[in-house]
C-alpha positions as CSV (number, residue, x, y, z in Angstrom):
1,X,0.0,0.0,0.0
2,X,3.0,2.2,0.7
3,X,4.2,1.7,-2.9
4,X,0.8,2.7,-4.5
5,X,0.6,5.7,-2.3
6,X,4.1,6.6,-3.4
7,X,3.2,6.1,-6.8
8,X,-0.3,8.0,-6.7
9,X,2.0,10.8,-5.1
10,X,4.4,11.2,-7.6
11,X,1.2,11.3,-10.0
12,X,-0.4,14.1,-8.5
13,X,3.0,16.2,-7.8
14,X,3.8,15.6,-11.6
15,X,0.4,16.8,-12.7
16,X,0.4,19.8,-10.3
17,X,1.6,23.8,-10.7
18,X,4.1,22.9,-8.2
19,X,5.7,19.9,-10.4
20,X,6.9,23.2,-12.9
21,X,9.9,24.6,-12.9
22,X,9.5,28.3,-11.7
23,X,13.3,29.5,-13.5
24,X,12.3,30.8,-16.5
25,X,9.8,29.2,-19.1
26,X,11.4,25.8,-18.2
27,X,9.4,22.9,-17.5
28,X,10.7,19.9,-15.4
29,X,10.0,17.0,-17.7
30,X,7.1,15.2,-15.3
31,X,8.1,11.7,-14.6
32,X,6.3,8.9,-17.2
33,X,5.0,6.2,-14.8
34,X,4.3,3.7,-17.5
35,X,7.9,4.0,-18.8
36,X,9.6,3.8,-15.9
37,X,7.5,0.6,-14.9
38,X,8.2,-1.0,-18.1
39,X,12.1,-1.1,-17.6
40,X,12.9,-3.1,-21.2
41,X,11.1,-0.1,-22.9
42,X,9.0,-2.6,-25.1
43,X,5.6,-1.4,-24.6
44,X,4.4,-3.2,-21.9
45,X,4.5,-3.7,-18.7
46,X,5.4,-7.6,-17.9
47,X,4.6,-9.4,-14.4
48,X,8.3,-9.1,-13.7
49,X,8.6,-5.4,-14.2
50,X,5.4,-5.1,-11.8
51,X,7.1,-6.4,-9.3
52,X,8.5,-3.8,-8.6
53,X,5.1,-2.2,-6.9
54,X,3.2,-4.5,-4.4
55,X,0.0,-3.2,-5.0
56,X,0.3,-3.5,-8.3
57,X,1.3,-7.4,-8.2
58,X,-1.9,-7.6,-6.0
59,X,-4.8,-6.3,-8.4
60,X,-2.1,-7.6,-12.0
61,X,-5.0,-9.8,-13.1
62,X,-7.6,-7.5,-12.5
63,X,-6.1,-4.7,-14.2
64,X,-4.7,-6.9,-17.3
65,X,-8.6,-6.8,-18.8
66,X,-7.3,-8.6,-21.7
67,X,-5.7,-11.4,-20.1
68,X,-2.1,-11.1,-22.2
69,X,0.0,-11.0,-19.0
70,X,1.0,-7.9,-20.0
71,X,-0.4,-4.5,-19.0
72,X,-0.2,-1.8,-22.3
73,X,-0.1,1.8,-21.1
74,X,-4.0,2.1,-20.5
75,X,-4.6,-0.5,-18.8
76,X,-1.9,0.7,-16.3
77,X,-3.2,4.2,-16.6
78,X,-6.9,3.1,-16.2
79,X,-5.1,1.6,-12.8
80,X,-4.0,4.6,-11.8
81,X,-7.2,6.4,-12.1
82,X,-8.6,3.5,-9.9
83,X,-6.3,4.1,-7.1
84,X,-6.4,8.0,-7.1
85,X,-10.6,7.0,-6.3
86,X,-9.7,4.4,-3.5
87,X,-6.9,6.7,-1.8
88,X,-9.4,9.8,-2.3
């Protein structure tokens, strides 16, 4: 649970006025979730790669809605949006 808070965290800093660079006309680049979950950069998110969030390993079945083993990026964004709900 720790993990997804983490995670839903770093979600709402990126998407926030506060995740911006003030310097300038500069933005921070905001951190892409999916991309740093899939580590082998091939598209997907594998159930190794998950492992690397708890939470995520908990609900993988549930959120892979078309059974592959694999989560594309939205099925892992339509995860995040489910967890922003339960944590809010």
């Amino acid at each position: 649970m720790k993990k997804l808070l983490t995670t839903v965290a770093m979600v709402v800093i990126a998407s926030s006025p506060a995740g911006v660079a003030t310097a300038g006309t500069t933005e921070m680049p905001k951190p892409n979730l999916f991309e740093m979950m899939d580590i082998d950069q091939d598209g997907v998110i594998s159930q190794q790669e998950a492992a690397e969030d708890q939470s995520l390993v908990n609900e993988f079945t549930t959120v892979d809605s078309d059974g592959d083993k694999k989560l594309t990026k939205e099925e892992y964004e339509q995860y995040l949006a489910q967890a922003v709900k339960k944590s809010g």
